[in-house]
Every structure is written in C-alpha cells, then in structure tokens.
C-alpha positions in Angstrom: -4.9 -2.2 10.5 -5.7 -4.7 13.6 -7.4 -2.8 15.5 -8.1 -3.0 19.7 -10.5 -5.9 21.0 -10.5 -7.5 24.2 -8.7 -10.7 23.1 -5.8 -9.7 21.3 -2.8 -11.3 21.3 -0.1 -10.1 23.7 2.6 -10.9 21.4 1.1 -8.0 18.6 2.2 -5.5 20.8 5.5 -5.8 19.0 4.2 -4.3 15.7 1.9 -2.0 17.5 4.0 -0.6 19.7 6.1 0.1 16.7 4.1 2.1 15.0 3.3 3.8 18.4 7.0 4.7 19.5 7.0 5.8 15.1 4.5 7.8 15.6 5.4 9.4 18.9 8.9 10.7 17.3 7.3 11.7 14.1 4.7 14.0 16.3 8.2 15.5 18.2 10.0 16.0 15.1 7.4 18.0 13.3 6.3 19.9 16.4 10.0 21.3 16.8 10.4 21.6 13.1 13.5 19.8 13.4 15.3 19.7 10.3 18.2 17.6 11.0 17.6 14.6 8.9 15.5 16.2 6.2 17.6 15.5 2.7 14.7 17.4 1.1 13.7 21.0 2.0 10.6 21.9 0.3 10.4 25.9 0.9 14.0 26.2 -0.5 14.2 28.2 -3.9 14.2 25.4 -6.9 17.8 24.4 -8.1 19.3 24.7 -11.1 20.9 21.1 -12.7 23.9 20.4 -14.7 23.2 20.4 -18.1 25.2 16.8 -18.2 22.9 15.0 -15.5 20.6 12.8 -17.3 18.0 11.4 -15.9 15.1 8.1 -17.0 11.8 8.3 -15.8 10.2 4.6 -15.8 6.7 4.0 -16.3 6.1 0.0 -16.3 2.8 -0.8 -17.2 0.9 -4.6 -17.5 -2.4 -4.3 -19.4 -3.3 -1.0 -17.8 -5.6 1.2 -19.4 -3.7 3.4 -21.9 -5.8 6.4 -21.3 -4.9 6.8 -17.9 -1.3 6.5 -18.6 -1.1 8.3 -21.2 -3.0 11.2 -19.5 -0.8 11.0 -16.7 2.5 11.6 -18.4 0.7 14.3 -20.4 0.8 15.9 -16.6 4.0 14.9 -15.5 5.4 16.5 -18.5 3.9 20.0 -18.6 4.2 20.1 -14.6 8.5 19.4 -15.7 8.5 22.1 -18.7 6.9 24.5 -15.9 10.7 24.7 -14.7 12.6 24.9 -17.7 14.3 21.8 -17.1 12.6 19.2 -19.2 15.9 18.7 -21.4 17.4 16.7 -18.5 14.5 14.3 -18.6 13.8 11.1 -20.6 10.8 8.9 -20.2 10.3 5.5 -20.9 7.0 3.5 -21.0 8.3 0.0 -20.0 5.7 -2.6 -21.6 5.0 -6.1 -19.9 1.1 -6.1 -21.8 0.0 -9.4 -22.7 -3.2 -8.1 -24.0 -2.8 -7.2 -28.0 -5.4 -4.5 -28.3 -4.1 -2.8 -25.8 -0.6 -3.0 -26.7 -2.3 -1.5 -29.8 -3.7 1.3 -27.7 0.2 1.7 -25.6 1.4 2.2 -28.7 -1.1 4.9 -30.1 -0.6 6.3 -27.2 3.2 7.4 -27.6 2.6 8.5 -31.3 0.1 11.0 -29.4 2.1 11.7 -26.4 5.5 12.7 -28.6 3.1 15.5 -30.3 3.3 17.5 -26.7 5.5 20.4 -27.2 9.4 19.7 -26.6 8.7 15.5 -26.1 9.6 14.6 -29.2 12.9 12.7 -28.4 12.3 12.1 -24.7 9.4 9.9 -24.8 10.3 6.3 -25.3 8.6 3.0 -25.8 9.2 -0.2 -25.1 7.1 -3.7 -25.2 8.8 -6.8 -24.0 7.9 -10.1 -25.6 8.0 -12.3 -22.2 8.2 -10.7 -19.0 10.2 -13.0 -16.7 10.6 -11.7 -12.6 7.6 -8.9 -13.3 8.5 -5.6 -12.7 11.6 -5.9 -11.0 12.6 -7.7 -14.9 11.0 -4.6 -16.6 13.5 -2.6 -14.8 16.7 -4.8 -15.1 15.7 -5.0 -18.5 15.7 -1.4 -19.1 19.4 -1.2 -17.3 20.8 -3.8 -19.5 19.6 -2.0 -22.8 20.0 1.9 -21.8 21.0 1.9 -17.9 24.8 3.1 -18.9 23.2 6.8 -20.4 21.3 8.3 -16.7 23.2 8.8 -13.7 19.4 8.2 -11.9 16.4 6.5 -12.7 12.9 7.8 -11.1 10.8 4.9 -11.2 6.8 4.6 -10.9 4.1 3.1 -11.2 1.5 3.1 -13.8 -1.0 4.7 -12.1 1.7 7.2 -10.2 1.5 10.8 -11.1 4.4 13.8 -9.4 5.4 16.9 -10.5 8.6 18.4 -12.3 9.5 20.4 -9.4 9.4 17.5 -7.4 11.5 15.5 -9.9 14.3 18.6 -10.3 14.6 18.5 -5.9 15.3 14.6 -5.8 18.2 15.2 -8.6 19.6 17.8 -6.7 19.4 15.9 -3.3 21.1 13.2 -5.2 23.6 14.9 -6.6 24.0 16.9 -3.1 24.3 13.4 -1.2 26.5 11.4 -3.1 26.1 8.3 -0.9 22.7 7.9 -1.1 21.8 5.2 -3.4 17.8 5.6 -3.2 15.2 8.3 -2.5 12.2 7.5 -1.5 8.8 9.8 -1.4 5.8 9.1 0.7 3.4 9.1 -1.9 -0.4 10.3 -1.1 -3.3 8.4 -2.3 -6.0 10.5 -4.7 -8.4 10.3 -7.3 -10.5 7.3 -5.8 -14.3 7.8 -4.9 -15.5 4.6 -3.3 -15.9 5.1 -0.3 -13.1 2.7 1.3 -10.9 4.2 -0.9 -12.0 7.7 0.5 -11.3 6.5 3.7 -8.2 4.9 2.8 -6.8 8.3 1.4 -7.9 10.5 4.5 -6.0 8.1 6.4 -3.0 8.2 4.7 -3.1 12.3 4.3 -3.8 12.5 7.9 -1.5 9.9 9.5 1.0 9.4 6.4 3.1 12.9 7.5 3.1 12.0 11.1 4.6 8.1 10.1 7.1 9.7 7.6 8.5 12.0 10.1 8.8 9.0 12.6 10.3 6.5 10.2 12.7 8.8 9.1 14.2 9.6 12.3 14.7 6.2 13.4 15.7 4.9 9.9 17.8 7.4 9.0 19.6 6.2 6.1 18.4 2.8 6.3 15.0 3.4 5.3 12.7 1.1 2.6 12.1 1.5 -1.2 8.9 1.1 -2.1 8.9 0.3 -5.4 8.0 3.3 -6.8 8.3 7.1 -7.0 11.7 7.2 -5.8 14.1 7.8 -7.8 17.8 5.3 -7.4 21.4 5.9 -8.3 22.2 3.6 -11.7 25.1 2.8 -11.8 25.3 0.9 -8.2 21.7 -0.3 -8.4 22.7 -2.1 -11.9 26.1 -3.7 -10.2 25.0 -4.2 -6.5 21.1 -4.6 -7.3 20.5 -7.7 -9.7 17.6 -10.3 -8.0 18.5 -14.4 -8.5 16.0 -16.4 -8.5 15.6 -18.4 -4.7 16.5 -21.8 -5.2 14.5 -24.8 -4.8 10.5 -25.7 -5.0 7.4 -24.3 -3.1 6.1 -21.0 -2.6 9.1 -19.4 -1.3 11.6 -20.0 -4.5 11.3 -18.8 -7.9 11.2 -15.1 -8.7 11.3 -12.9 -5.7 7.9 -10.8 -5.7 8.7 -8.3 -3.5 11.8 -7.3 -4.9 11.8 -3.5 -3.4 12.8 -4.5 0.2 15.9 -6.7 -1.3 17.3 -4.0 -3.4 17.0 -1.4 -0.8 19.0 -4.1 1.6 21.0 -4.8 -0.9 22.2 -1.5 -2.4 22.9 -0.8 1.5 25.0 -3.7 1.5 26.8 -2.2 -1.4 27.7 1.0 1.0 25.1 3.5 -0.3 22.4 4.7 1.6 18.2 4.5 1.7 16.6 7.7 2.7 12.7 8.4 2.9 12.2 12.2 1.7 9.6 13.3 4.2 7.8 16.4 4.1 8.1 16.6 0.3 4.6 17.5 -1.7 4.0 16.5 -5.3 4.2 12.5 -5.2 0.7 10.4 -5.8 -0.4 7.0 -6.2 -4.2 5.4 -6.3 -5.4 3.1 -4.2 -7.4 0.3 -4.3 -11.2 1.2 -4.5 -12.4 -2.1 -3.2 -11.6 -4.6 -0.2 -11.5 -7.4 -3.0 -9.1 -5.4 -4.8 -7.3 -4.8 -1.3 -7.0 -8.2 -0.6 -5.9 -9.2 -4.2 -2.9 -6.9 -3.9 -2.4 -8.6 -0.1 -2.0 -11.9 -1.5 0.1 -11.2 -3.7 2.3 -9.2 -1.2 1.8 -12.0 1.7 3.9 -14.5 -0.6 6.5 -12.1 -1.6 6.8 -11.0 2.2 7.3 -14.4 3.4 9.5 -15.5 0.8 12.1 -13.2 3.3 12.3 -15.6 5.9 15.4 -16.7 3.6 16.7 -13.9 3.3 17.1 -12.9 7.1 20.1 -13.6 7.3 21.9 -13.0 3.8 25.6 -12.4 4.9 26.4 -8.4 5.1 22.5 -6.9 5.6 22.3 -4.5 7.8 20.4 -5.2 10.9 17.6 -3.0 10.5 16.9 -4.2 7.5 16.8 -7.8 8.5 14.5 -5.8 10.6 12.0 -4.3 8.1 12.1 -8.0 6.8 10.8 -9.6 10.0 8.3 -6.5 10.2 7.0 -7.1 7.2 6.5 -11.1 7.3 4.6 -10.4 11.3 2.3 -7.8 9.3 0.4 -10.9 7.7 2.1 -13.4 9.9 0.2 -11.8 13.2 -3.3 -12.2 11.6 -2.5 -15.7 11.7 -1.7 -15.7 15.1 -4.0 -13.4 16.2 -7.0 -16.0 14.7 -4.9 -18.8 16.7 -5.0 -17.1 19.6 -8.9 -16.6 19.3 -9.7 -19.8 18.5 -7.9 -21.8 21.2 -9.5 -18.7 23.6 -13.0 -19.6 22.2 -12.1 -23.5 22.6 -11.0 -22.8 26.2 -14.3 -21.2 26.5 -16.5 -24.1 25.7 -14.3 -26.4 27.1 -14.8 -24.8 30.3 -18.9 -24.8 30.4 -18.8 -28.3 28.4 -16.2 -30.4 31.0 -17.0 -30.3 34.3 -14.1 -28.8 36.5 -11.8 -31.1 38.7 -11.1 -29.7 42.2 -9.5 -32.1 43.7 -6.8 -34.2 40.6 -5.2 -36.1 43.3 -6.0 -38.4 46.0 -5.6 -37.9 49.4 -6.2 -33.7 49.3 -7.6 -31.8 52.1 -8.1 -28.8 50.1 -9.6 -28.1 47.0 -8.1 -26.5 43.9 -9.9 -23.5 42.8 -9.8 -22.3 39.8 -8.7 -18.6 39.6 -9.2 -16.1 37.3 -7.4 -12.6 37.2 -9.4 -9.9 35.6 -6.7 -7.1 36.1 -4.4 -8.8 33.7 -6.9 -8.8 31.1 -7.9 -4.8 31.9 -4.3 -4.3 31.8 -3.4 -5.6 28.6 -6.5 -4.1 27.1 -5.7 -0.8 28.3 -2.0 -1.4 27.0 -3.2 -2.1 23.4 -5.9 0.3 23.0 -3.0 3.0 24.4 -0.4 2.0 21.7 -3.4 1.8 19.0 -5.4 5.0 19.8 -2.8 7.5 21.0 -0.6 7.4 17.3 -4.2 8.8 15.8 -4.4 11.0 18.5 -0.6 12.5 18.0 -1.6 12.6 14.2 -5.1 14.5 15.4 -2.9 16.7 17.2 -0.9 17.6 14.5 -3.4 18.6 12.1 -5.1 20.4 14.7 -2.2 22.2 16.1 -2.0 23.8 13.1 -4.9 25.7 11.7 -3.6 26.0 7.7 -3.9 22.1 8.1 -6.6 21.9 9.7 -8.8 24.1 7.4 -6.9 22.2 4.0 -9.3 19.2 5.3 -12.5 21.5 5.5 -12.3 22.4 9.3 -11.5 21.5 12.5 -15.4 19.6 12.8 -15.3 17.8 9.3 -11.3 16.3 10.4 -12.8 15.3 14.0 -16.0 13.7 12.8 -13.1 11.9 9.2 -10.8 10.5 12.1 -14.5 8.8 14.0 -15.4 7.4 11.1 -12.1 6.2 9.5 -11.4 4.0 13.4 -15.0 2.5 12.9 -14.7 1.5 9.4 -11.2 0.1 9.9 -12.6 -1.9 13.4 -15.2 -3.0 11.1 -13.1 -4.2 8.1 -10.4 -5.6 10.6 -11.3 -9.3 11.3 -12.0 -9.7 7.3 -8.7 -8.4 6.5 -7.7 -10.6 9.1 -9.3 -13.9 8.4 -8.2 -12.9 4.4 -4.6 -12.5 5.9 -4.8 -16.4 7.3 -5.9 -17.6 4.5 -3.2 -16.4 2.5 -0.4 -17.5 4.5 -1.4 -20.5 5.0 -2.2 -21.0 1.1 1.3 -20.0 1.2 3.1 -22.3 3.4 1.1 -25.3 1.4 2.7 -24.3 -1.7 -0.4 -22.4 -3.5 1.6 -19.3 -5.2 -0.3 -16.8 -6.6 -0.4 -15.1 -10.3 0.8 -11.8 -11.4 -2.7 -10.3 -12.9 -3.3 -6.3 -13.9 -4.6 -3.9 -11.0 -8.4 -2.7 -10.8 -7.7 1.2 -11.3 -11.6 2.3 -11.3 -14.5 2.9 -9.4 -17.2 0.3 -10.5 -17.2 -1.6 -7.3 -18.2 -4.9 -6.8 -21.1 -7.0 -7.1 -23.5 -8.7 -4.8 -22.0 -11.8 -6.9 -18.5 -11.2 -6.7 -18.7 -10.2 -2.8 -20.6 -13.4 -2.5 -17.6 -15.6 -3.8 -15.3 -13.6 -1.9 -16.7 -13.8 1.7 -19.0 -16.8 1.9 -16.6 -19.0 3.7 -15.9 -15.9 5.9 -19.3 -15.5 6.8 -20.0 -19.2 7.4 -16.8 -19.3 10.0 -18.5 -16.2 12.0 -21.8 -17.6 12.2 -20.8 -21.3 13.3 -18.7 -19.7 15.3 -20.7 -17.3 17.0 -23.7 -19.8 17.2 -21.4 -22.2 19.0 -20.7 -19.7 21.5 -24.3 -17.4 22.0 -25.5 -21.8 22.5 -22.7 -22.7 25.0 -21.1 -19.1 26.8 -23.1 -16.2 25.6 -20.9 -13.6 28.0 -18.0 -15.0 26.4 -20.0 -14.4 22.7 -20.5 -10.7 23.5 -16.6 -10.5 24.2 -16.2 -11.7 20.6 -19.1 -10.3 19.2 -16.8 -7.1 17.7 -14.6 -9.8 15.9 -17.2 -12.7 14.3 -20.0 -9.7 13.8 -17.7 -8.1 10.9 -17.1 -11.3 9.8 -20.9 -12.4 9.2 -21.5 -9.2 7.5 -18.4 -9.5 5.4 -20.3 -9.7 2.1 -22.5 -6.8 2.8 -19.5 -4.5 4.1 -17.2 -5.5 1.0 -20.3 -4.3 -1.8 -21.4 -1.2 0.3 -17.7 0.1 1.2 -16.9 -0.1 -2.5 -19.8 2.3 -3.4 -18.4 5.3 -5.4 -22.0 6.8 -5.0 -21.7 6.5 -1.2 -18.2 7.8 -1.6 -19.4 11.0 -3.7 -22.3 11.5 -0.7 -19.6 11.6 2.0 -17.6 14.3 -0.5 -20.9 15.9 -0.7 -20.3 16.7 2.8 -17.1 16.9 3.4 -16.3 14.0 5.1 -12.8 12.1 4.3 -11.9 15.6 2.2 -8.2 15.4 1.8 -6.3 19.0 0.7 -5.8 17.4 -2.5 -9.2 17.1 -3.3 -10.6 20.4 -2.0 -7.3 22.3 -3.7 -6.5 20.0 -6.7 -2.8 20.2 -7.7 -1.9 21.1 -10.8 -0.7 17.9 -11.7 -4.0 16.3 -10.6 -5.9 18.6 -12.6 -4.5 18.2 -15.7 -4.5 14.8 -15.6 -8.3 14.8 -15.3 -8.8 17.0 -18.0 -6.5 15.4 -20.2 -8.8 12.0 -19.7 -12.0 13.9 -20.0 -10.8 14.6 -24.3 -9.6 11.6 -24.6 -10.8 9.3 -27.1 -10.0 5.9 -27.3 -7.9 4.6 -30.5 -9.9 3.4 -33.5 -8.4 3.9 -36.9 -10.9 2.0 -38.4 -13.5 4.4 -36.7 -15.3 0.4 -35.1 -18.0 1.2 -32.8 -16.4 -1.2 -29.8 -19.8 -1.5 -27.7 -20.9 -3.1 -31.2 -18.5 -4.7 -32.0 -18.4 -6.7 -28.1 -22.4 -7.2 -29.0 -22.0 -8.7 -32.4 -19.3 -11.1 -31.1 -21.2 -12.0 -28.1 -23.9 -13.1 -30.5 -21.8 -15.1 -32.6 -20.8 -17.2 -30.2 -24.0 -18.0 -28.6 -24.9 -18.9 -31.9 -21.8 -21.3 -32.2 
C-alpha cells in the first residue's frame, strides 16, 4: 500500500521486493499458461460427487444485517441446485449476535430461507449465548457439536457470496488431493460504490490474478488461509487445529485474533497441506466502503498480527510459515519504521540549518572536515523502490492487456489505462494516512491498549464531516506542525516531504470525499474502476441483489420502525 517517495526506508525493500519477485512469477506463470501447480482447473467439465461426501457450509455472523445474509444464501443456494448436487450440502448460520432484535430478525430469517425449494433440512441455525475467541470459537464450536458428520467444512464470511459450481470443484480437488488439509480461493471484492471501495475492487480484479498466480508458485502447498471462503478438511482441522489462549497479560495474550495464519501453520504442522486455488471464478467478498472502516478492520488485524511474534518459533512450523508470520507483523510494523525513519530524517534536516557545522572537532588540524553529501545513493535507492513498486502494476497491466477478452471485460484498453492512473494516485494519496494510522496502532499495541471485537460497516453511507473530523484531527495537526517547521527552517527539504505531510493535512477531507458512493456511481457513470463483475454481473451477484430489492424487513406486529425510533427518541428527551 506504501507507496514510492524519496525518503523511504531502505529496509522496506524487503516487503516490496516481495511482492515484486511475487508478481514477476505470477506474470510468467500465466503468460505460459503453466498448469503445473494448479489443484483447480476451471474449464474442466464439472464432476460428479459421491453421494456419501457430506459437506457444512458455515456462515458466522455478529449483528450483521439479516437481509443481506439472508439474501446471500438465497443465491448461494439456487447457484448449488443449478448442478444437481445440493443434497451433498448442509448450511449452517453460526450466530455470535448480541443485539436481540436482530437475533429476532436471524431467526425470521431461516423460517424464510427453509421455504426455498429443496432447503428444507439443510439450512441450519445456531445462536450462541457468549461468544468466547470470536469467530475462530464460532467454528470450534460448531466442530464440537456436529464436526464428526462432514468430511469438509466451506467456511465464510457473512457478507461472502460463491457459487455451487464453485463449491462442487473444491470437494472434488479435495477428495482428488487427499493431503491437502485447506483450500483457499482468492476472493474478489464487489458490490461496493464509494468510491475507495471502487478503487479498492479494480485493484484487486486487476492485480489479485497476477498475485495469486505468484503466491502459488512459490507457496506451493504452504500457502495462507484466510479465514474465509476456503473450504478445510474436518477431521484434522478439529484434532490438529484447536487455538489456546497465549498466556500471560498485555496485548499479546488472551484470545488469538488472527487465528487463520495459526491454523494454516498448524494443520501443516499436522502433515496436511495449504494450497491457494488460483485461477478459480465464483468466490466474493465486500470490502470496506470507507478509510475509517479500513482502518477499524487494520486495528484490529495490527493486534492479532503482532500477537505472532510468539509464535515464531512454535516447535515443528514450517519455515515459510514462520515466514508469512514475520510478513505479516513488517506489513504494519514498517509503517512504524517508515514514520521513524522520517522523522529522525526531518530532525537531521533542521538540525543541520539550526547548529552551525564544525569543520575542524579537533585541535591541532591542518585541514578541514567537509561535510559530504552523496546524491547518487539517494537516486539509487529511489530508482530501486520505485522499480520494485511500479513494475508489479506494470506486469499486472501487461497481463490484462495482453489479452484482449480481459481487457475489453474492464470496458477497454483506454478505460483499464486511465483505472490503473487513477488507482496509483489515490493510493499515494491515502498512503501516509494509512501510514500514520498504522503507527498509531502498533504502538497502542505494544502499550497494552487491545482493541474490541465490534460488527463490520457493510454499506455505502459514508462518513461525515464529523466522524472524519474525529478520525484525522491529530493527523492533520502532525502534518501541519510538521510541515510549518520545515517550509520555516529548510523549505527544499519541505518540498521533498511535501508528498508525505500534504496527504496527511488533507486527511479529513480525503477520508469524507473518497467514501462518496455518489462520486463512486459518477466514475461508474464512465467507466472508470469497472471490474468484469460489474459490467457482466454473475449470476450469483444478481440474484443476490434482487433477492434484497423484495425483501421486507420482519415485523409481525406490522410496527412502523422509523416511528417507532421517533416516539422513543421523544420519550426520552422528555425524561
């Protein structure tokens, strides 16, 4: 996400140059169609399963909105009868809602669901009273009670949507690969309209294919879970997989938050393997639609990320996982150090025009000591990170341009050229915020503020003046004392920082405009950020939407609910 200004921190080429050398084989593997690795073949004919393979579908849900769910197993279901194969299937809504009206509305919302033709007896319900460990208790919890009847699980999310087909291949790559303990699909991001979120999903259509490809060739079978839409073997995830809680006091014991990355080390442990399904269609997700909403998921992530630096060295992980774990505690840990490294730059900066320079420390010299400054290291490492930054987008570019079906599911070669422009200056924009945000949270961390477990924003009203306001004030008052500091004392060396503190003035600003769904809509309008999703909806997709367009909400006492919040706003005032 950091993207190339002239005083970045050497040391980030690490992660950067990841994703670059990622990238680089992804853009090989799919230019030469190699197949080699692939566990998934998409154009194959759709095969037939056992009629004893059972398999659980897990939707966990914390005060979502029951619509949306609801709607989106509607989909999921009718996309599964499509190939005759429903029967195999069970689906379980997994319950952690704290909220009684709408554990009210979950409920109405399976009596509806088992109505759907041939659901009745595979649509399941379940609301747990407490919800220790989150989701990753959700799931154990649904192993301990029913884990022993499915051979595979397919877990998601609650605002996750794939199709049958899609469902049916992963069972029969499972069942074809007997040593892999977890599948993972790249999901793509859809049905958001701000206009970060737009951005966001272009990205990830663009570049996400590219990445996969990449990460599956070096990974091999020693890839990540995510979390969600992949679908895990039972019967070794319940022995091998079960979290304890990290012993001790502070921010990095208790519960462990990002439970995904351990059970994909730890099922590897166990002897099975982790494979990411690249190339495979029919697997979705939504992402955030604001920064705010961005950076409430990143702070939550930031302290489950670096409660790994205990886990490193677990006895019997596997080296690249220990790996992912180190990559992802420098994804917020380098924000950090990137804002060290500028401030001790900028400090150097004044302290050179505020203390006069010494040219001669010690007595008795003949010959003064210059100071010397070497302008072709800084070109060079410049050139170095805006290489292993730029030329991943270009390989991704290339890609998509290479081949004109691609090209054309974006709206044209013109509308993907002038989506790729805008996505780099929106993310150089949105860089130092996420940044500064990123420091904040791990330091929060490491002084032992830990975060809450709160629902996910999953529409488009976008944020207020207000709300930016309380989010980025303190942002915006470091980049303008800091960049009046340095325009008063070294203004060359303010124009050399001008791309990082200027995003940071206009933090507030960029947060409420970005998160725009009527801005969003405009760029649709015109094509820009289009993603072949949008401009050809899948089926999936498409039903969901129209299921959530008849919806009604649940009322059986037919309560008008805008009233009802109006009468009871008025009651209180007057108490």
């Amino acid at each position: 996400d950091l993207h190339s200004f002239p005083t970045r921190r050497s040391s980030d080429l690490v992660l950067i140059s990841t994703g670059f050398w990622t990238a680089l084989f992804g853009f090989f593997v799919l230019l030469f169609r190699y197949s080699g690795y692939r566990i998934i073949d998409p154009g194959s004919p759709l095969p037939d399963l056992p009629q004893g393979i059972r398999t659980a579908v897990l939707i966990p849900v914390y005060n979502e909105d029951p619509q949306s769910v609801g709607a989106g197993i509607a989909a999921m279901w009718r996309s599964l009868s499509a190939t005759g194969l429903e029967g195999r299937f069970d689906l379980f809504v997994l319950s952690d809602t704290t909220d009684p009206d709408v554990w009210v509305r979950e409920e109405a919302m399976w009596n509806e669901l088992r109505g759907l033709p041939g659901m009745e007896g595979h649509l399941f319900y379940r609301r747990r009273p407490s919800n220790p460990k989150r989701k990753s208790g959700n799931i154990a919890n649904f192993c301990r009670r029913w884990g022993r009847n499915y051979r595979y699980m397919i877990v998601l999310d609650a605002d996750s949507v794939m199709a049958g087909e899609t469902w049916v291949r992963m069972v029969d790559a499972m069942e074809r690969n007997p040593r892999i303990g977890i599948l993972q699909t790249p999901p793509k991001g859809v049905n958001r309209e701000t206009l970060i979120a737009r951005v966001q999903q272009f990205a990830n259509s663009l570049y996400g294919p590219v990445f996969a490809a990449g990460q599956n060739f070096w990974q091999l079978g020693d890839a990540q879970y995510w979390g969600h839409n992949a679908i895990i073997r039972v019967e070794p995830f319940m022995r091998w997989c079960e979290l304890p809680r990290l012993p001790g006091r502070g921010p990095l014991s208790g519960d462990i938050l990002s439970h995904d990355f351990v059970e994909s080390a730890l099922i590897r442990r166990a002897g099975y393997e982790v494979w990411l399904a690249y190339g495979v269609g029919g697997s979705y997700e939504e992402t955030p639609p604001t920064l705010i909403d961005e950076m409430k998921r990143d702070r939550r992530w930031c302290q489950g990320n670096l409660q790994h630096l205990r886990l490193i060295f677990t006895y019997g992980f596997f080296p690249t996982h220990r790996a992912l774990f180190l990559n992802g505690i420098l994804s917020y840990g380098s924000a950090l150090l990137w804002l060290i490294f500028l401030t001790a730059s900028s400090v150097q900066a004044l302290l050179d025009v505020l203390v006069e320079p010494v040219y001669f420390p010690q007595h008795n010299m003949l010959f003064p000591k210059w100071h010397v400054w070497y302008p072709e290291w800084a070109l060079s490492l410049l050139s170095c990170t805006a290489l292993l930054l730029f030329l991943p987008k270009i390989l991704c570019l290339l890609h998509t341009l290479l081949t004109a079906r691609n090209a054309r599911s974006y709206g044209g070669v013109g509308r993907v050229l002038l989506g790729v422009a805008g996505e780099t200056v929106l993310s150089m924009l949105l860089a130092p915020i996420r940044m500064i945000c990123h420091s904040r949270f791990v330091l929060m961390t490491l002084l032992g503020w830990g975060t809450g477990w709160g629902g996910q924003s999953r529409d488009d009203r976008g944020t207020s003046w207000g709300e930016a306001i309380r989010a980025h004030w303190w942002a915006a008052a470091i980049g303008l004392l800091w960049g009046w500091l340095l325009y008063r004392a070294t203004p060359s060396f303010f124009l050399w920082l001008l791309p990082v503190i200027l995003p940071l003035i206009l933090s507030v600003p960029l947060s409420v405009f970005t998160s725009r769904a009527s801005l969003g809509r405009a760029a649709g309008r015109v094509g820009l950020f289009a993603i072949p999703e949008e401009l050809c909806v899948p089926r999936e997709l498409a039903d969901k939407a129209e299921t959530l367009k008849g919806r009604r909400h649940y009322d059986p006492l037919n309560v008008d609910r805008k009233s009802t919040r109006l009468n009871s706003s008025h009651s209180t005032e007057s108490r």
